[in-house]
KOLFI-367728 format. One line per field, with one value per residue (C-alpha): chain; x negated, y, z. Coordinates in Angstrom, 3 decimals, m for minus. Last residue first. Example, Ala and Ser with C-alpha at 12.3 -4.5 7.8 and 13.67 -1.06 7.14 Angstrom:
kette (A, A);
x (m13.670, m12.300);
y (m1.060, m4.500);
z (7.140, 7.800);
END
This chain:
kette (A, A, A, A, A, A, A, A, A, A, A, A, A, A, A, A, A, A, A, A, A, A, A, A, A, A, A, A, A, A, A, A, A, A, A, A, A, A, A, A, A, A, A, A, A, A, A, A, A, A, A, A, A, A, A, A, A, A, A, A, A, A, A, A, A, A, A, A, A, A, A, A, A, A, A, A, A, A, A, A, A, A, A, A, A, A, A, A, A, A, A, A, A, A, A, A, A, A, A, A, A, A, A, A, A, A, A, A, A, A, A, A, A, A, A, A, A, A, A, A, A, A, A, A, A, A, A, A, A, A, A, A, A, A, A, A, A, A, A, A, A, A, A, A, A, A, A, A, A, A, A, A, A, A, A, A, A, A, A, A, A, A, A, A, A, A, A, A, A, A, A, A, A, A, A, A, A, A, A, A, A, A, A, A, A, A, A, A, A, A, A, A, A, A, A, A, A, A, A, A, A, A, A, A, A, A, A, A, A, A, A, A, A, A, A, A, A, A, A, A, A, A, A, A, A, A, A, A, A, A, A, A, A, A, A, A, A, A, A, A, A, A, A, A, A, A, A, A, A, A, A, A, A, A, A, A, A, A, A, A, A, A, A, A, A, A, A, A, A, A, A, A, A, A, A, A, A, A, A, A, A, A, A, A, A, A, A, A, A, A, A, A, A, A, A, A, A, A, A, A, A, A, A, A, A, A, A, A, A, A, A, A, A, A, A, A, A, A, A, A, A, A, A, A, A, A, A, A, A, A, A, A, A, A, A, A, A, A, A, A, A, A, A, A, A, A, A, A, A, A, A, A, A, A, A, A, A, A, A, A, A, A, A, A, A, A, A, A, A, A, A, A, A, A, A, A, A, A, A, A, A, A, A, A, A, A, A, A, A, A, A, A, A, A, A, A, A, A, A, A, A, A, A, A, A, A, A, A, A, A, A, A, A, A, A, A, A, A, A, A, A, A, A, A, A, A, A, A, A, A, A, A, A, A, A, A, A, A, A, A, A, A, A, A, A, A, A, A, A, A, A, A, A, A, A, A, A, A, A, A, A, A, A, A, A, A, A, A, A, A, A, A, A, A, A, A, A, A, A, A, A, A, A, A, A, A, A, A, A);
x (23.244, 20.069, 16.133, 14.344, 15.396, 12.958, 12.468, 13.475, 11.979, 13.198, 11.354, 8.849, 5.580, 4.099, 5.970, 3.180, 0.507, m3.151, m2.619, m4.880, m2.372, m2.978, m3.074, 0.184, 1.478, 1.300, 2.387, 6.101, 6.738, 6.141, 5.236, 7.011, 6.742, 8.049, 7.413, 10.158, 9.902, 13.961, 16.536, 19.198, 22.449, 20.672, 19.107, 22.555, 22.894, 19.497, 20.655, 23.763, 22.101, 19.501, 17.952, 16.516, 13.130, 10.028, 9.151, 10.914, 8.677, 10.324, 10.858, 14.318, 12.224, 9.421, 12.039, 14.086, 10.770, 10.393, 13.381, 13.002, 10.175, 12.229, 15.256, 12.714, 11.522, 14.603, 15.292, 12.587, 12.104, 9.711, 8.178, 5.040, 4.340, 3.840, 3.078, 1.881, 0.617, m1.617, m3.574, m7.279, m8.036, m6.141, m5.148, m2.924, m1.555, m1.224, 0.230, 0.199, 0.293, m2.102, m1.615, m0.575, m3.526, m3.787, 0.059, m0.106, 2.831, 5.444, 6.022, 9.155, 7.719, 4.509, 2.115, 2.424, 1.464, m2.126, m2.627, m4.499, m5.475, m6.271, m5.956, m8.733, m8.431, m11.455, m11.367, m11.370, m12.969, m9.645, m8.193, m11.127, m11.339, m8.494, m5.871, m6.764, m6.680, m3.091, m2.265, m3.970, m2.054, 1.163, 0.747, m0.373, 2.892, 3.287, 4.740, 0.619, 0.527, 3.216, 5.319, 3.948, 0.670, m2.904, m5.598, m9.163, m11.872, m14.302, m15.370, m14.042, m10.990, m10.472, m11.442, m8.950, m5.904, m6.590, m6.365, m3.263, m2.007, m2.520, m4.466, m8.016, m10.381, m8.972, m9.058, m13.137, m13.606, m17.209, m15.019, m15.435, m17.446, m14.666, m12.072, m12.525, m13.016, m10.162, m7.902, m9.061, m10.661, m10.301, m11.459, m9.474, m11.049, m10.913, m8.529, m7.430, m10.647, m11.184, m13.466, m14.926, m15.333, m12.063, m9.612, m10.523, m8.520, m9.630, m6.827, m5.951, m3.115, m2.337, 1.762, 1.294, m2.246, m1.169, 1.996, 0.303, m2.362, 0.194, 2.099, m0.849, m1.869, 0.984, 1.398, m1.966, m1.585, 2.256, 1.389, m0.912, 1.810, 3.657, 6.155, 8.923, 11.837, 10.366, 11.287, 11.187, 10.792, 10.508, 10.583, 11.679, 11.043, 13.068, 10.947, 7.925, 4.344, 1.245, 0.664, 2.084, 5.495, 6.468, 9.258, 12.756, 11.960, 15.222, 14.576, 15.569, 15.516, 14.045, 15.900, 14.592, 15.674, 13.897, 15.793, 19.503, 21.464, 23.021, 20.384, 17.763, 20.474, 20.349, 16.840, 17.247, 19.685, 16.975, 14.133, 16.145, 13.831, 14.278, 17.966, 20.309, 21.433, 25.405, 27.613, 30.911, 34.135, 35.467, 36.115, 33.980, 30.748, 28.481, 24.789, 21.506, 18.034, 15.270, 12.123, 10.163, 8.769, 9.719, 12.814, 15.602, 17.710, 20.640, 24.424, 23.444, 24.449, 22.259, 23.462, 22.014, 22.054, 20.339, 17.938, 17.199, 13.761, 13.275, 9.456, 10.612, 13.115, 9.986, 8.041, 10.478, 11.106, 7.350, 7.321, 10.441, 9.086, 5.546, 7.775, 9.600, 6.092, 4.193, 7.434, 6.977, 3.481, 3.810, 6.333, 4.466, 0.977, 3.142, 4.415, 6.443, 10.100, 9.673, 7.881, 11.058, 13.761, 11.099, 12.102, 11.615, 9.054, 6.858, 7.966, 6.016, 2.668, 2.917, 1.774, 4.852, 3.835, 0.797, 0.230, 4.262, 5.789, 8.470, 11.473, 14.514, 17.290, 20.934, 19.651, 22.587, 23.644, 24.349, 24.073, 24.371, 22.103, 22.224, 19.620, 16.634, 12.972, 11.726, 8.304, 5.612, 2.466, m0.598, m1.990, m0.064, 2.950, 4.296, 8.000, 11.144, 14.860, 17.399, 19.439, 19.369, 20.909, 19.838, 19.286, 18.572, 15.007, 13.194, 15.836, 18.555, 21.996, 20.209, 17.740, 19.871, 23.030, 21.419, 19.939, 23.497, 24.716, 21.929, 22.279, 20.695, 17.923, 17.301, 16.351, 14.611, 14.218, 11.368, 11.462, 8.160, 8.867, 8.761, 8.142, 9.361, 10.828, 12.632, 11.479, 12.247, 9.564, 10.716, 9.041, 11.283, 11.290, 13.029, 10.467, 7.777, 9.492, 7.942, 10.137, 8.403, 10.066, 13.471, 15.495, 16.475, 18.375, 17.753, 20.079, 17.750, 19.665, 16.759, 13.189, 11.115, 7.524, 7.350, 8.048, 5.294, 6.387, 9.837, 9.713, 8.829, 11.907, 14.560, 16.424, 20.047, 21.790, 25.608, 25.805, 28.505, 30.514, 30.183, 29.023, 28.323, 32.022, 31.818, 31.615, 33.007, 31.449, 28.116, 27.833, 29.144, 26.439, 24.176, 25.389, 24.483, 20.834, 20.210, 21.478, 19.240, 16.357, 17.559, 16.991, 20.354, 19.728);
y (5.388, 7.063, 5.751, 3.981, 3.612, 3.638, 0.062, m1.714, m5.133, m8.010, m11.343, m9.038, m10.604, m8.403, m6.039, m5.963, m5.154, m6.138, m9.955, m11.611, m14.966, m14.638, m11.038, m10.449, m13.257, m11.688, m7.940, m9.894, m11.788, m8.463, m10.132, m9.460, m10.462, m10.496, m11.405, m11.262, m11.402, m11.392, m9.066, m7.823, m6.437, m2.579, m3.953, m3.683, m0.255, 0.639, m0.640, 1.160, 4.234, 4.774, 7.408, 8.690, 6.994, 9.031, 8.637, 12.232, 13.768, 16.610, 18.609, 16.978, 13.450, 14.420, 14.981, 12.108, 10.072, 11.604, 10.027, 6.695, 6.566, 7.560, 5.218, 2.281, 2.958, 2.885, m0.196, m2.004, m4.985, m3.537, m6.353, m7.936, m6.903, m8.306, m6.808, m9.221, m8.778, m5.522, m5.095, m4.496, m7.836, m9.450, m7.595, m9.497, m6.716, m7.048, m5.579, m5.099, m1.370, 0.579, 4.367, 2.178, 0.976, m2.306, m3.556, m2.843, m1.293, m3.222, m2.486, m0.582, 2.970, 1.950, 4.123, 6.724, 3.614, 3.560, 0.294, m2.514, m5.115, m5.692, m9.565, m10.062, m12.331, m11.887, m8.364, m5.382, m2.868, m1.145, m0.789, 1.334, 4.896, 5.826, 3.474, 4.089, 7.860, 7.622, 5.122, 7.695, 10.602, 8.897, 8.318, 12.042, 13.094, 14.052, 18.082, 19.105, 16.654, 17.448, 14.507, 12.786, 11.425, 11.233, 11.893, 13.905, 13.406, 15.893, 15.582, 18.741, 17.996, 14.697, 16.623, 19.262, 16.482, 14.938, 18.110, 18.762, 15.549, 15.643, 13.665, 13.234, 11.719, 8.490, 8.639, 7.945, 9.620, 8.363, 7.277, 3.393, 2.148, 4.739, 3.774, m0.258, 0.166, 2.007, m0.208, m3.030, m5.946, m9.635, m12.471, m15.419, m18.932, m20.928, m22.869, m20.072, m20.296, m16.987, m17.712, m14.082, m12.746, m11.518, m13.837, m17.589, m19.234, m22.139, m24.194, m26.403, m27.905, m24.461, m24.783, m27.222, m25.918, m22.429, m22.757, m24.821, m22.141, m19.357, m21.024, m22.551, m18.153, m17.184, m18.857, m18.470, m14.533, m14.898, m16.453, m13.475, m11.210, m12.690, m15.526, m15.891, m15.124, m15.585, m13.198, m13.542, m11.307, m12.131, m8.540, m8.958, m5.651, m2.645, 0.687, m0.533, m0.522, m2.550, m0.924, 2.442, 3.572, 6.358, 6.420, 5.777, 2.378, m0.722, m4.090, m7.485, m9.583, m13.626, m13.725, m15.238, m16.447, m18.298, m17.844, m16.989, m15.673, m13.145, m10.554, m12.603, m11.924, m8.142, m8.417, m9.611, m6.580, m4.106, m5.408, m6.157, m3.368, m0.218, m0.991, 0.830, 3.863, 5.281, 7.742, 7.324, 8.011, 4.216, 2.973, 5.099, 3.942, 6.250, 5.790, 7.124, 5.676, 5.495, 6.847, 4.681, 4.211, 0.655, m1.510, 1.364, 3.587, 4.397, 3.222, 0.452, m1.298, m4.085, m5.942, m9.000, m12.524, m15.355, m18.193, m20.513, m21.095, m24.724, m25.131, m27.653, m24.275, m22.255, m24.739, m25.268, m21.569, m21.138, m24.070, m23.028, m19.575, m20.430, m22.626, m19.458, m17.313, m21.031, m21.253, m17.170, m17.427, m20.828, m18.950, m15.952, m17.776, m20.122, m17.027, m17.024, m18.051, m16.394, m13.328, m13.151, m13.587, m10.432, m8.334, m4.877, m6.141, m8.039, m4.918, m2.746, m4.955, m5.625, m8.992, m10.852, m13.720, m13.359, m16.565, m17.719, m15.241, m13.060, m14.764, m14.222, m12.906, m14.418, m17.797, m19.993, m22.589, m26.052, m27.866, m31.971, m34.751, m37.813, m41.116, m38.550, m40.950, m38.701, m37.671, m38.751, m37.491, m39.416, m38.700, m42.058, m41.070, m42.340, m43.185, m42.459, m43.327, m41.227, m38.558, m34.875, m31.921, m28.583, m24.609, m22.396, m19.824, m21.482, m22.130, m25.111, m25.259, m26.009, m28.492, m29.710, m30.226, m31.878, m34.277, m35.217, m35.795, m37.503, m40.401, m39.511, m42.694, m42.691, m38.972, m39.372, m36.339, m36.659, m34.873, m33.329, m32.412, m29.545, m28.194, m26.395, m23.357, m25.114, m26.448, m28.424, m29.015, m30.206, m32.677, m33.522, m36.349, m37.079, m34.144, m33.179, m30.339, m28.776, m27.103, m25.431, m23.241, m25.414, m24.108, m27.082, m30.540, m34.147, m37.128, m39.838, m43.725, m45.939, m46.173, m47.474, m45.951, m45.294, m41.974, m39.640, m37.102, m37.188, m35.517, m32.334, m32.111, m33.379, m36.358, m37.631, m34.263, m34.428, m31.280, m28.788, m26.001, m25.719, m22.613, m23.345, m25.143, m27.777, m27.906, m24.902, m22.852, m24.226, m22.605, m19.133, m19.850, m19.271, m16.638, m15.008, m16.253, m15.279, m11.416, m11.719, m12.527, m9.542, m7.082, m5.253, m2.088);
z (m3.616, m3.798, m5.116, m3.715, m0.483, 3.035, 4.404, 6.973, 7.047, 5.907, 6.990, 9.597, 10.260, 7.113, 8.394, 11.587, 8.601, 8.195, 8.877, 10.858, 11.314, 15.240, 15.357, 13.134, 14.922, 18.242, 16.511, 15.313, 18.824, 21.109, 24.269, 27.189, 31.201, 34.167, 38.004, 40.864, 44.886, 45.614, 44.745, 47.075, 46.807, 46.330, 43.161, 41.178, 42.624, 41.532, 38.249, 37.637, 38.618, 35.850, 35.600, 32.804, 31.529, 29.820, 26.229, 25.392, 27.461, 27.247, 30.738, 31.262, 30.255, 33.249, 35.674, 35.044, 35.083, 38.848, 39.772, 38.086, 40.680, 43.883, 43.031, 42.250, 45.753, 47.513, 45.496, 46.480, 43.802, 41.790, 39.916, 39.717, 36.510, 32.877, 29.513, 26.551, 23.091, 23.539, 20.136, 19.942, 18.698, 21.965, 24.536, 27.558, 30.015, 33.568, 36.588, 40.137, 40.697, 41.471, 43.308, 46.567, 46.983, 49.231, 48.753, 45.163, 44.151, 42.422, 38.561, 36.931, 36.232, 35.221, 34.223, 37.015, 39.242, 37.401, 36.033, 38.069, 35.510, 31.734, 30.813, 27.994, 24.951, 22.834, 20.716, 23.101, 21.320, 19.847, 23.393, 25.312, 23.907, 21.875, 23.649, 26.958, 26.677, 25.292, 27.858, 30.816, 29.145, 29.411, 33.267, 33.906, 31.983, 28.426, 28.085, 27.077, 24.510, 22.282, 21.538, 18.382, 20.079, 19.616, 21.703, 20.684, 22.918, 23.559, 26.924, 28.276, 26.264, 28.223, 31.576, 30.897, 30.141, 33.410, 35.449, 33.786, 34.012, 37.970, 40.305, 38.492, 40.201, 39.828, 36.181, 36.442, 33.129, 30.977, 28.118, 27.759, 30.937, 32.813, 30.810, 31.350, 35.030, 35.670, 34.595, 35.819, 34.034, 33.683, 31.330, 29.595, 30.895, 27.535, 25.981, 23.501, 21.453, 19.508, 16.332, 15.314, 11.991, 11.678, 13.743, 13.797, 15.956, 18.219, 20.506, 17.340, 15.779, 14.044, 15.536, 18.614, 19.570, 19.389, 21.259, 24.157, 24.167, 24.767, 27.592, 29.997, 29.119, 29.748, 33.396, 34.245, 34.280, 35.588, 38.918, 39.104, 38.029, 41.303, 40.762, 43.506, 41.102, 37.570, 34.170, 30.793, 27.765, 24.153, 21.769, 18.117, 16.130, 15.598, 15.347, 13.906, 15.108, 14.205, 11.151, 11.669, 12.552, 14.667, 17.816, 17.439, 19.562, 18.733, 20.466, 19.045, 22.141, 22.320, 25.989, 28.733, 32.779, 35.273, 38.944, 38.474, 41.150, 40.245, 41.424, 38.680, 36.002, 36.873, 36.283, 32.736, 32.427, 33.397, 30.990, 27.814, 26.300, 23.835, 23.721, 21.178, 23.059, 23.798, 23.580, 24.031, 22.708, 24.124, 20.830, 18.716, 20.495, 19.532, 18.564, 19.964, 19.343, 21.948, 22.481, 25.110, 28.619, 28.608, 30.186, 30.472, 28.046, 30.006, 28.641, 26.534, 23.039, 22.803, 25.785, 27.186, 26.310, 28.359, 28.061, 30.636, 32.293, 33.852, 33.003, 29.957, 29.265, 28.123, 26.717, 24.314, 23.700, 23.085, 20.630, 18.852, 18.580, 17.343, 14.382, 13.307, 12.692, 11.278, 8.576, 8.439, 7.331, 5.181, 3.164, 2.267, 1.657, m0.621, m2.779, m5.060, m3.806, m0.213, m1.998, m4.386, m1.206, 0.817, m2.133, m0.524, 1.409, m1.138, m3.757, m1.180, m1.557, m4.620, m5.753, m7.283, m9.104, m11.818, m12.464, m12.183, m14.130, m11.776, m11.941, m14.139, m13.220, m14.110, m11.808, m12.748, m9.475, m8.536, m11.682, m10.999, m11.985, m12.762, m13.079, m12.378, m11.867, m8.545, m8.514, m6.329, m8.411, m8.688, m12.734, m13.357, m12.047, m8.738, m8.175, m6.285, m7.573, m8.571, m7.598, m8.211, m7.526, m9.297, m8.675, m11.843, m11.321, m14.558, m16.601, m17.537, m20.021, m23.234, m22.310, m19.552, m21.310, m24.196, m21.645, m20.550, m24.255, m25.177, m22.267, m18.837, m18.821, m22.387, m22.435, m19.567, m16.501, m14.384, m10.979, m9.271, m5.567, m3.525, m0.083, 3.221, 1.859, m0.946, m4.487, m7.859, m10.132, m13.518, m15.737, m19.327, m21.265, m24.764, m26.364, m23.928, m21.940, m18.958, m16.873, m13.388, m10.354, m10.301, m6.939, m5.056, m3.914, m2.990, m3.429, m3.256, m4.596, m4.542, m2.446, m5.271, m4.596, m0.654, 1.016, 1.557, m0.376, 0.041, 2.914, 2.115, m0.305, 2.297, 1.499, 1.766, 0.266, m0.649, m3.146, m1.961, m3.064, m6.873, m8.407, m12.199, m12.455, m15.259, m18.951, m20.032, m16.949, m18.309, m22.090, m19.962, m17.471, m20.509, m22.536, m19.033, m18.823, m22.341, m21.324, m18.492, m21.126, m23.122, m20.363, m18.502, m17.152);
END
């Protein structure tokens, strides 16, 4: 329903469209907002452009704020200076929310502020709603995802949080390709869910009447690259999980992944970490974060621990002495630990027992970066065995505050072997583990032409800023995320 300020608006745009067109396609821009700022007093002829967030009105002059997502800028508007007719237009024509070109020339107030001294301006757009008030801005928490273009205009916490979010990608990708990695494309719409031990969505492709899943990892297809012939390839992947949300899970989130040939997971360990505080110190200018109570410095030596080690400090269960899920799942109840998951428990598989275990007992202590080691084979699917136990497998995850931000293997590059392993998932997903792999034949074939030594990686982009910018909620890294209507359409 219509409000009588919207109704204002519209009477409004009508007053405009008879003097000029209140959508017009372009405004020649010379400056940017941000900056302006530090440009010198006098500098002639700006052309700069934005949304006005502030009028004040002091009889023949007039202080607007104009703004983008990088900055804004004071702008003085003189009765004298625009001619009656001209600053008529603006009182009348002008709200809080309206876009508007200006040009003119910079100068300094006497309270300090650069501000630019309009000569003309031009309307470039009616805002029919008005904006939330500017003290109490919008605060709810839902309406800030709903409405992620009114938190963006709002809210400077908002806007610095994805500015720092998009800038920790450039840096990554530009360290990246300076260590000769080149970024790919891989499919989204897939034939065998593959890459993670996941629950994926299903679609249908009405063009060839076939079913088909929305990736869960770009994993396979990266590795396909690798048989091709290329050497260091990426891919910044959105990746689709129909599994349950919380707040550090959601079911389509941005996933990076890259891959080595002739990298180990050791190679990979320094490798992230060289990457990681490079990123940091380029986007917070600094190496130390302060997360909670606890200043994290990502220059220093990053500890490691097995496996096994960490449960067995953390729950009292050496996992090696128990062979078979249900075994495992008898000594967990013996010990009166309760695991959570939304398949049942008693169809999950010994290697989905162990993660469940891990994450109840061990993952929410670990605060400091800490590269977690030697995972249990039945864990991972996709890794290389370790040449000395062949029950390990050479892996690594990065945790950070309790939240895994990078996997990484050595990979499996046996294809006999890989054929043997995505086996026994098949038999664990026809049984119901609905987080198990299927088999995947196209891929074993692909690794049958020969693949050489290869280590990957993947760090969930959304969840690493949510830990580096301490924010209580992954969608809170997320521009738009999904959310459940309102009401129906």
């Amino acid at each position: 329903m219509e409000t009588s300020l919207e109704q204002v608006r519209r009477e409004k745009l009508n007053l405009v469209s008879e003097i000029t067109n209140p959508y017009p396609e372009r405004f020649e821009i010379t400056h940017q907002l941000a900056e302006l700022s530090t440009m010198p007093d006098g500098t002639d002829q700006i052309k700069a452009a934005g949304r006005i967030t502030f009028i004040r009105k002091m009889g023949k002059l007039t202080f607007i704020t104009i703004a983008d997502i990088n900055g804004h800028l004071q702008a003085a508007l003189k009765k004298d200076i625009l001619g009656e007719a001209q600053y008529d237009f603006f009182k009348k024509s002008f709200d809080i929310g309206d876009f508007i070109g200006v040009i003119g020339e910079l100068f300094t107030t006497q309270t300090g502020e650069k501000t630019i001294r309009v000569a003309e301006f031009q309307f470039l757009g009616k805002a029919l709603k008005p904006l939330p008030e500017k003290f109490h801005g919008i605060s709810n928490i839902d309406s800030c995802y709903r409405q992620r273009y009114l938190d963006l205009i709002m809210n400077e916490e908002t806007r610095k949080r994805f500015l720092i979010k998009f800038n920790f990608m450039k840096e990554i990708r530009r360290f990246l390709e300076d260590n000769s990695y080149i970024e790919i494309e891989t499919p989204v719409l897939i034939n065998k869910p593959s890459g993670a031990l996941a629950k994926p969505f299903i679609s249908h492709h009405n063009a060839l009447d076939l079913d088909v899943y929305l990736r869960i990892a770009p994993e396979t297809y990266l590795k396909r690259a690798i048989v091709g012939g290329f050497t260091r390839v990426f891919e910044f992947a959105r990746c689709f999980r129909n599994e349950g949300m919380d707040t550090t899970h959601l079911q389509d989130f941005t996933m990076l992944e890259c891959y080595c040939a002739y990298f180990n997971y050791k190679d990979n360990m320094e490798f992230t970490q060289r990457m990681l505080c490079n990123a940091v110190n380029q986007v917070f200018g600094t190496t130390k974060i302060t997360i909670g109570d606890r200043e994290i410095d990502f220059k220093a030596q990053w500890p490691v621990v097995s496996f096994r080690e960490l449960i067995l400090k953390d729950s009292g269960i050496d996992i090696t002495s128990f062979q078979t899920a249900a075994e495992l799942k008898a000594e967990i109840d013996r010990k009166g630990i309760t695991l959570e998951s939304e398949t049942d428990i008693n169809l999950l598989g010994r290697g989905n027992l162990i993660d469940l275990l891990y994450k109840k007992v061990s993952r929410p202590n670990m605060i400091a970066p800490v590269f977690l080691t030697e995972h249990p084979i039945a864990l991972s699917p996709l890794a290389r065995a370790n040449d000395a136990d062949k029950e390990l497998t050479d892996r690594f995850q990065l945790v950070i505050n309790g939240v895994e931000v990078i996997n990484a293997y050595s990979e499996l590059v046996d294809p006999k072997e890989q054929a043997n392993r995505l086996t026994e998932q098949a038999k664990l997903n026809a049984m119901g583990d609905e987080d198990a792999m299927v088999m995947d034949q196209d891929y074993i074939t692909a690794m049958e032409y020969g693949m050489p030594p290869i280590s990957g990686w993947g760090m969930g982009i959304d969840r690493i800023l949510q830990v580096l910018l301490g924010t209580g909620n992954i969608k809170d890294s997320i521009l738009f995320p999904l959310m459940r209507p309102m009401e129906k359409d």
